[in-house]
Structures are given as structure tokens and as C-alpha cells.
C-alpha positions in Angstrom: 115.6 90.7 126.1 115.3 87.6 123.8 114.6 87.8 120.5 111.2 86.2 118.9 112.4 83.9 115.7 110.8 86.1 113.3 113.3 88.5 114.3 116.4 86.1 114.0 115.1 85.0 110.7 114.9 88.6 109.5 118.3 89.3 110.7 120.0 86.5 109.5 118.4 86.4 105.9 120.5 87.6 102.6 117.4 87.7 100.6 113.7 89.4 101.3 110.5 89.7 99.1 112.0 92.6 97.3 114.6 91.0 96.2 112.6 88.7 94.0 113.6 90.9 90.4 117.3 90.7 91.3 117.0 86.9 91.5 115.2 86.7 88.5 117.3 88.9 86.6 120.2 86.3 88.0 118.3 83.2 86.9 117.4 84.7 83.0 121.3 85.5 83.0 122.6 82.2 84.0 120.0 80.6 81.2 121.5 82.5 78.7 125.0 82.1 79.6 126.4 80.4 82.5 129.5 81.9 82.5 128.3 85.4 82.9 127.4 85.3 86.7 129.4 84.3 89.5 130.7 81.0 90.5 128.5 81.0 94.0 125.5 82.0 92.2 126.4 79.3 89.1 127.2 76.5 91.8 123.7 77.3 93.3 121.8 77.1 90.2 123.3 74.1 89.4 122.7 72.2 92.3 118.5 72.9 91.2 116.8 69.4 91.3 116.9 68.1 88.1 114.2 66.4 85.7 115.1 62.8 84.9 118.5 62.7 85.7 118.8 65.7 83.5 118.8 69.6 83.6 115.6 71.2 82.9 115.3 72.9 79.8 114.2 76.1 80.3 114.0 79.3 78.7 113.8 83.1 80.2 111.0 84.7 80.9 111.9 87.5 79.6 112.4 86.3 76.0 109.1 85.0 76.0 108.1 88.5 76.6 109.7 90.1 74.1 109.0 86.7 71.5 104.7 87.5 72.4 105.1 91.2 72.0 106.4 91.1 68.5 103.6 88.3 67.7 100.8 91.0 68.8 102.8 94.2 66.8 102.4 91.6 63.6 99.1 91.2 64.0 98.0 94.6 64.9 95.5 96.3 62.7 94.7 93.0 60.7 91.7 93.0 61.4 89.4 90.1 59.3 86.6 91.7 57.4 83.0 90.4 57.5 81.3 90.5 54.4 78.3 92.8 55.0 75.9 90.3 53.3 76.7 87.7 55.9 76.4 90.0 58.9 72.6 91.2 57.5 71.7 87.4 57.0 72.8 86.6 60.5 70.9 89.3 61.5 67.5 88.0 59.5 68.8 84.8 61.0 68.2 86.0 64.7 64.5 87.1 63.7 63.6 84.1 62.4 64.2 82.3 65.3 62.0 84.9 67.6 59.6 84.3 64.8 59.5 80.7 65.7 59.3 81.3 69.2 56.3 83.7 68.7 54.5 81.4 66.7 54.9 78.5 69.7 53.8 81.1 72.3 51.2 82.7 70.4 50.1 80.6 67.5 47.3 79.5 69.2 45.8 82.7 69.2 44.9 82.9 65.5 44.2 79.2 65.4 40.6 78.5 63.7 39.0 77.1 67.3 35.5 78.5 66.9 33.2 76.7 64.4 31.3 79.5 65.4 33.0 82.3 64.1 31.5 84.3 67.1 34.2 86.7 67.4 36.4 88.0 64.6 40.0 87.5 66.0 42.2 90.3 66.0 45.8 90.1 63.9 48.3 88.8 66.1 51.4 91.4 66.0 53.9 88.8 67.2 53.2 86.3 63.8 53.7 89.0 61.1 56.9 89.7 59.4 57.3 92.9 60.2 57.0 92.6 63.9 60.8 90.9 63.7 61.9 92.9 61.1 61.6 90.5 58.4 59.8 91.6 54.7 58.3 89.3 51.9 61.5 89.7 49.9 62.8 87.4 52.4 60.7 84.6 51.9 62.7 83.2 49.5 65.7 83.4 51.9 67.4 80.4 53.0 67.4 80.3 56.8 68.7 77.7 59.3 65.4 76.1 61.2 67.2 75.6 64.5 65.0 73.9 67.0 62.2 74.1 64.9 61.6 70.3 64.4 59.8 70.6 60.6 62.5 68.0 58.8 65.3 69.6 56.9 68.0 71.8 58.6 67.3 74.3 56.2 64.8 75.9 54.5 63.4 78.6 52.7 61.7 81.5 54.4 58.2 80.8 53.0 58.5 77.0 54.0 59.1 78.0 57.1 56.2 80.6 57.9 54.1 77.8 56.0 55.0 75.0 58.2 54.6 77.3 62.0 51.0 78.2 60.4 49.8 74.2 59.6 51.2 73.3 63.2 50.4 76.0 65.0 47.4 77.9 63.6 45.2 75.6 61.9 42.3 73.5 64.1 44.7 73.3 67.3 46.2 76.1 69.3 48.8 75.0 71.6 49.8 76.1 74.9 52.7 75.2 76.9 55.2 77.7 76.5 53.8 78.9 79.8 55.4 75.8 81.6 58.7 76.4 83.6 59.8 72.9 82.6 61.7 73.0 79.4 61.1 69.1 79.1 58.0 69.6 79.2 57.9 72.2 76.3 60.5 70.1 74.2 58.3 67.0 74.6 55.7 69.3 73.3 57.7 70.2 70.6 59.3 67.2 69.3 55.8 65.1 69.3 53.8 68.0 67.7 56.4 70.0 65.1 57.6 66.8 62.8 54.0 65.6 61.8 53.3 69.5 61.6 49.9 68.5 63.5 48.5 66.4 61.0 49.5 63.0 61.4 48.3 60.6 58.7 45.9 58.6 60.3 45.1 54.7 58.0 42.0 54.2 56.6 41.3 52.0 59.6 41.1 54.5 61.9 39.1 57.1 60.3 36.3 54.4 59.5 36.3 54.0 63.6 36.0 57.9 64.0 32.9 58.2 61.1 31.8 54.9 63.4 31.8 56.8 66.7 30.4 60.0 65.3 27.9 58.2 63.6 26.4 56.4 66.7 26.5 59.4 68.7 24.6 61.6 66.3 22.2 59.2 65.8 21.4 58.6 69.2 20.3 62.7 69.7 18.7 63.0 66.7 16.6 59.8 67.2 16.2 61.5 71.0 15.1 64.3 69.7 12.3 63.5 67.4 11.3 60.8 69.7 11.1 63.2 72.6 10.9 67.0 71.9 10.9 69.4 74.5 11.8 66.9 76.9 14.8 67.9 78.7 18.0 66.0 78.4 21.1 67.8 77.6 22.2 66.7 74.0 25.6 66.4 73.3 24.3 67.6 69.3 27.5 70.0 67.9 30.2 67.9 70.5 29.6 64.3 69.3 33.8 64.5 68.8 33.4 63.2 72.7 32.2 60.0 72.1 35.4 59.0 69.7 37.4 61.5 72.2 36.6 59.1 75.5 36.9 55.6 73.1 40.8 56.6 72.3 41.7 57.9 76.3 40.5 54.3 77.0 42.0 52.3 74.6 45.4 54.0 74.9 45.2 54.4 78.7 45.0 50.3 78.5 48.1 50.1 76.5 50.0 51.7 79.3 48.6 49.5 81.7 45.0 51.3 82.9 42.5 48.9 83.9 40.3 51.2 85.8 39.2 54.4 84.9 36.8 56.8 86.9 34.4 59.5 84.7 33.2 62.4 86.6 30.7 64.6 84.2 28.0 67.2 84.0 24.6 66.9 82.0 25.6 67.6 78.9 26.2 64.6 77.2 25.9 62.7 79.7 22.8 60.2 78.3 25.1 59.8 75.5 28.1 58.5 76.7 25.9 56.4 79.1 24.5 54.4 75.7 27.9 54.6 73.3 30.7 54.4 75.8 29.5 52.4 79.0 26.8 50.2 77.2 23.5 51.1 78.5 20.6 49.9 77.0 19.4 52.1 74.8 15.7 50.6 75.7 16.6 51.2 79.5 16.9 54.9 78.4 13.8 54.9 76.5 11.9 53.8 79.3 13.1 56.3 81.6 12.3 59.0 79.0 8.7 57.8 78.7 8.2 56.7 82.7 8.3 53.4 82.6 11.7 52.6 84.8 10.4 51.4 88.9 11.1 53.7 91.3 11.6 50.4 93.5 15.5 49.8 91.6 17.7 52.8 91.4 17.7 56.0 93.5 15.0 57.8 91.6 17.4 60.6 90.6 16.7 62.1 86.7 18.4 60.2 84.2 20.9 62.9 83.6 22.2 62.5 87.0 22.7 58.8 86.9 25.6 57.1 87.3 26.9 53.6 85.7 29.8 51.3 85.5 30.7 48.6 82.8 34.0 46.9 81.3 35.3 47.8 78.3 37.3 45.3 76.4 40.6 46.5 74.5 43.2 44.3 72.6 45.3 45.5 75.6 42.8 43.8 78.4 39.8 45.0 80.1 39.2 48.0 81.7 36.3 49.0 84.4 34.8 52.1 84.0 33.2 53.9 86.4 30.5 57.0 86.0 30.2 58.7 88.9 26.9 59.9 90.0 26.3 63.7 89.4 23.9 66.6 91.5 22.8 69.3 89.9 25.8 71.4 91.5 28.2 71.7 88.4 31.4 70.6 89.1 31.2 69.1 92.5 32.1 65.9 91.2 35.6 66.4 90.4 37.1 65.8 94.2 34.8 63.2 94.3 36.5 61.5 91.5 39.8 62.3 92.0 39.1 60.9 95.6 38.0 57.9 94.6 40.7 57.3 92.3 43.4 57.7 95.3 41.6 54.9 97.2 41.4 52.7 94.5 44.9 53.2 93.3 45.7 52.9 97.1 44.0 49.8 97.3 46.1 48.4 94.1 49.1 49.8 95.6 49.1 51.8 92.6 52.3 53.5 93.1 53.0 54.4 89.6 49.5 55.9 89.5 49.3 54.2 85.9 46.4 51.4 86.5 43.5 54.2 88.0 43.3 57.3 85.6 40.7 59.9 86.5 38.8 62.0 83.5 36.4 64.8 84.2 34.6 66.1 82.0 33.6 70.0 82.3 31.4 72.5 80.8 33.6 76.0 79.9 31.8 78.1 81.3 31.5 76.2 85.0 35.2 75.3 84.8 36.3 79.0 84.4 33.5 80.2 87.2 33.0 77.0 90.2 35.8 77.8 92.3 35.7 74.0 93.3 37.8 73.2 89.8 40.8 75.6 91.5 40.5 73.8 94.5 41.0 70.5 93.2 43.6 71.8 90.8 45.3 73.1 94.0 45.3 69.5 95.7 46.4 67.9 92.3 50.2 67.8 93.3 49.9 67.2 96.9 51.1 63.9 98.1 48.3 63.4 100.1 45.5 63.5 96.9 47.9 63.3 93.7 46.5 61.0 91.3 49.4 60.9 89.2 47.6 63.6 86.7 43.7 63.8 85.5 42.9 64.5 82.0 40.3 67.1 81.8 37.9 67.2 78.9 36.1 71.1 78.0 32.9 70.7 75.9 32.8 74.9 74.7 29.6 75.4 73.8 29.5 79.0 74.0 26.5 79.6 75.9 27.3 79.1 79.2 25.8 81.5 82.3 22.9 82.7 79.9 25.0 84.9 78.0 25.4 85.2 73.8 28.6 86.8 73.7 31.7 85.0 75.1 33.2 88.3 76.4 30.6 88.2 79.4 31.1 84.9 80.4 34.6 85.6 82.2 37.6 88.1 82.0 40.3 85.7 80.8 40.7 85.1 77.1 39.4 81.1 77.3 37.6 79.4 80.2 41.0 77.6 80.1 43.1 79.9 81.9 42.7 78.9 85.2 44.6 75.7 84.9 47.5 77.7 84.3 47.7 77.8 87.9 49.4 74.3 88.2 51.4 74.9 84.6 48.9 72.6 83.1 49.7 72.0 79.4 46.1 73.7 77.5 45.5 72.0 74.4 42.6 73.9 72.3 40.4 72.1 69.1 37.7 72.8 66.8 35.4 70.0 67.7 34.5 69.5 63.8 38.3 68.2 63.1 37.6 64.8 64.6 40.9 64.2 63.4 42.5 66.9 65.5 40.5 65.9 68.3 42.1 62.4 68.1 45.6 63.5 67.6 45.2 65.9 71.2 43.2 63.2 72.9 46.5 61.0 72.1 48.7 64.0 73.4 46.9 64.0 76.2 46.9 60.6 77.7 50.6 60.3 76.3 51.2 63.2 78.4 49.9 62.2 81.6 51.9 58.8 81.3 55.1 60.7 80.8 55.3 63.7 83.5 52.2 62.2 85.7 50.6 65.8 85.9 47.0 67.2 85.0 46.3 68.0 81.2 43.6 69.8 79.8 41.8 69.8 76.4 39.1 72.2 75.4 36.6 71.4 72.3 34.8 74.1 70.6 31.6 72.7 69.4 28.3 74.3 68.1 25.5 74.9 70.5 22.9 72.6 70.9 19.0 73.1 71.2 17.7 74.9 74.1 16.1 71.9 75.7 
């Protein structure tokens, strides 16, 4: 019967897998001393390639062994001691920073929003001391600021608390922790943290906002007296919107908009038709007192007209477009975010940079028309994306009838829905026209960086039943 070869091989070998200590004892011994094995195992060690010309230089395992065994007997027990004050402050250390990231998550829940004062807001657990375990006799503490982005790499624990409240507590609550990109909430961070909120606007600027304000208050109150009781939807108590549109435009030009399309309820309405696309003011007149032809014009109420006009910026002109609005609330927005697609279509508007789309909502429609999720839920499709719409929220508190906010909807602000598509929720009291500049330029900044729907509510005070 013939044998298979792994038979012959196992007959005809000297050495097997247990063998392998025997050999190694062999090898340690001819390292040590040459002369202390035998010639056929010496002659076969020698004939090992060598490195370079030259015998290896090795050394036995074994001592290697022993020479790490003694190292870890030295060492054993010697231990190095922590001072205990170190290992508290490290501790304090670790609640500061959950601090922080409470006050990014939740700071906008004890921000002053409401010119109001409607409803007393309840103490936030999360921003207190004690919640992380920290006391006031730590507020002189040095602590490390970590990725908060306030200046120094240090600072005391008072400083600190000081600094989360300005940015995060004071006329703007902040919400984008919510947001699965952490680019998104590092932007956030790095363009809101360092100015702590409060940038320092020049002289120049301010004397454009008292401008704006001052135009658009004078408009209702001279609409007011001139007509009372006539129904027309003041923007009295929101006249931040007028300066609010003027810096999306200007700033949307700079990064190369030249056409912008408005969708927008009532309120308002008359008033950005006059300060923002240039009506005449005597065309506006007439149609108060009846004097406009039905012959020109669809005959619709002035609130529900529409307009378009260029507006010149040191950065070139841009067309703007009103669109035309029923009486249904919010059933302009697809309109407008479908005519935006055709026109940036038609401009081959791949960037999605030269058509920008702004609606403008009422808070109690937004959080209750069902057609605002329904656009929201088309905004990233590639068949409809616009490359991002910038919605604006006029709060005035009195939406659906009702005087107390807590029966207009279940969610804490009429904002919540547009967490559905991880929009970035920026909140502001409408009498900081300052703070409503500094989100309006978050806002458009924003949509030019991740090309993704932003919205910004203003509270405001309510205006005459009219």
C-alpha cells in the first residue's frame, strides 16, 4: 500500500511541533556559550544566514525574561500619589464643562424673548450650579474654558457663568444643539461665542437701523390716524422687519443674489410694500380711500397684493419679487419656493446662490397650517431644493383668537416644527433691533455656508385689533 507524503514526512522527520522548547533551550544555550552544546548542533547554528556579512547579535529570550521581571518587582507598590486637591478640581473641572454644554442646549430657555412678559418662565435646573455639583465658593475657581470660545484659555468661574448668560440668555436664545451635524453646531459656536452675542455694531450702522425703524413706524402711525378702523394689518410692535428684510438683501447681494422671491401673509404686508419694494406711498393712499381703477390690477384688497422692484446695493442690483397672497395663510410658501427653482433653473443656478427664497410667517399659522411641514419636507429633495429658505416669524402672541400662548399649540414655541428637517431656530426679542440684526446676519450667512433652511422667530408686541 503506498504511502501518502504526509506520512513519509512524518516518518522521516527528527523534529515535531513539540519539540519547539528543546530547540529553544538549544539556541539560548549556544548564545550564551558556544562551546556548551554539541559540534552538530554548533555547526548548524552557525551556518544561520547572517546580517551584513556579520553574525546577528542576539540575545536569549530567556534573559530578557528574567531582566523585565526584576524591572516590574522594582516598581511594585510605587504607586505615584495624586494630590487630593488636584483630583477634586478635575472633578469641578468635568462639571463645568456639562455646565457649558447645558447652557448651549438650554440657554435659550431663560433668554428674555418676550417683550411681553406673558408668561413667567420657570428656573431652568440644567443652568444652576447646583445641578452639576458646582457651589458659589467656586466662582472664584480657576477653570480651563475648553471649547467654550469666550477668549482666554482660562478663566475664573464667575467669568465664565457671566459670559454663557450674555451669549446665551440675554435677547437671543439659540437652538442648534438639536442638529446631528457637529459642523453645523461648531459653526454655530465659533461665530456666536467670541462676540458673546453682542457684536459692536459702528455708529454707521445703528443710524441705518433708527433710519429703518423710523420709516416703518411712521408709516402705521400715519395709517392709523389717517384711517382708523379700516382694516389693514399693521406691522405696529414688529417694525424690526423692515431693517430685518433691508440686511437679508444687502448681504444676500454680497454673496452673489440678484433675485430674491418674498412670500408673506397680511401682517405687515402694506409696510414692506412702501419701505422695502418702493411703492408709492400715494398709490397706497388711494387704495385706502377708493380711488385706485378697478380697470389696472386684479381688484384683490391691498393686503393681498403683490409687487416687484430692484433694489440697488453697493454689491449690484437685486429684483425682488412679492408674491401675491389669498387669504389662506401660508399657501404661499410652495409657491415661492416653486418659483425660485424655475428661476434658479433658468439661470442654471447650480449653486443655488443668485435666487434666495424668504417667507415670511405668522407663529401661530406656521406651528398650525400643515402646508409649512409639507414644504419643509420637500426642502431637501433634489427635485424642489432651493439651496435653503430663510424663514422670518413675526410672534405676536395672539394668534388663533386666543390670549394665552399655552392654547395656541402643544410645543413650547411655534418653532418646533422645523426641527423636523434639523433647521437651526434662532429666537429674538423684536425690541433689540440690534439682536435682530446680528441673527438676520447669522441667518443668511448660514444659508450660504450649509445651503439648508434657517429660521428666525421675532417676538414683538401685539398690534391694534384692526
Amino acid at each position: 500500500m503506498q504511502q501518502s507524503k504526509m506520512e513519509q514526512m512524518w516518518q522521516t522527520a527528527h523534529l515535531q511541533g513539540s519539540n519547539l522548547n528543546y530547540v529553544e533551550q538549544i539556541y539560548e544555550a549556544y548564545l550564551r556559550d558556544p562551546e556548551t552544546i554539541s559540534a552538530e548542533w554548533r555547526d548548524y547554528f552557525d551556518s544561520l544566514p547572517k546580517v551584513n556579512g556579520e553574525p546577528a547579535i542576539e540575545i536569549a529570550y530567556s534573559d530578557i525574561e528574567t531582566q523585565f521581571k526584576t524591572i516590574a518587582q522594582q516598581r511594585s507598590g510605587s504607586y505615584q500619589i495624586v494630590d487630593a486637591v488636584d483630583v477634586a478640581h478635575e472633578k469641578k473641572q468635568m462639571c463645568v464643562q456639562r455646565m457649558i454644554v447645558s447652557y448651549r442646549t438650554r440657554g435659550h430657555q431663560h433668554a428674555q424673548l418676550d417683550p411681553l412678559n406673558l408668561l413667567e418662565r420657570e428656573t431652568v435646573p440644567d443652568l444652576t450650579l447646583a445641578y452639576h455639583g458646582l457651589e458659589e465658593a467656586d466662582l472664584g475657581t480657576v477653570f480651563r474654558l475648553g471649547t467654550l470660545l469666550l477668549g482666554p484659555a482660562k478663566a475664573p468661574l464667575n467669568d465664565i457663568l457671566s459670559g454663557l448668560q450674555k451669549t446665551y440668555c440675554s435677547s437671543i436664545g439659540f437652538e442648534f444643539m438639536h442638529i446631528v451635524d457637529s459642523k453645523v453646531k461648531v459653526w454655530f459656536q465659533q461665530r456666536v461665542e467670541p462676540v458673546q452675542a453682542h457684536p459692536d455694531y459702528s455708529h454707521e450702522v445703528k443710524r441705518q437701523i433708527l433710519q429703518s425703524l423710523t420709516s416703518a413706524e411712521g408709516l402705521e402711525k400715519y395709517l392709523g390716524s389717517r384711517y382708523p378702523g379700516t382694516k389693514r394689518f399693521g406691522l405696529e410692535g414688529g417694525e424690526s422687519l423692515i431693517p430685518m428684510i433691508e440686511e437679508l438683501i444687502n448681504r444676500g447681494a454680497a454673496y452673489g443674489a440678484q433675485e430674491m422671491v418674498i412670500g408673506m401673509a397680511h401682517r405687515g404686508r402694506l409696510n414692506v410694500l412702501v419701505n422695502i419694494l418702493g411703492k408709492k406711498p400715494s398709490e397706497l393712499f388711494d387704495e385706502f380711500e377708493g380711488k385706485n381703477s378697478i380697470d389696472y390690477g386684479s381688484g384683490d384688497v391691498k393686503y393681498h397684493q403683490g409687487f416687484s422692484s430692484n433694489w440697488i446695493t453697493p454689491h449690484g442690483d437685486v429684483h425682488l419679487a412679492l408674491s401675491f397672497n389669498p387669504s389662506h395663510l401660508e399657501i404661499v410658501s410652495p409657491v415661492v419656493e416653486g418659483s425660485v427653482r424655475a428661476r434658479q433653473d433658468r439661470r442654471v443656478d447650480e449653486e443655488k446662490h443668485r435666487v434666495v427664497p424668504i417667507i415670511i410667517h405668522g407663529d401661530s399659522a406656521f406651528a398650525g397650517q400643515g402646508v409649512v411641514m409639507e414644504t419643509f419636507q420637500m426642502s431637501q429633495t433634489r427635485g424642489f431644493h432651493t439651496g435653503g429658505t430663510i424663514h422670518i416669524i413675526i410672534n405676536n402672541q395672539v394668534g388663533f383668537t386666543t390670549s394665552d400662548p399655552r392654547d395656541t399649540r402643544s410645543t413650547e414655541y411655534c418653532t418646533d416644527v422645523a426641527k423636523m428637517i434639523e433647521a437651526p431656530i434662532l429666537h429674538v426679542n423684536g425690541d433689540d433691533p440690534e439682536a435682530v440684526l446680528f441673527v438676520t446676519q447669522l441667518a443668511m450667512d448660514y444659508r450660504n455656508e450649509f445651503k439648508r433652511d434657517v429660521v428666525h422667530c421675532f417676538s414683538e408686541l401685539p398690534p391694534p385689533r384692526s
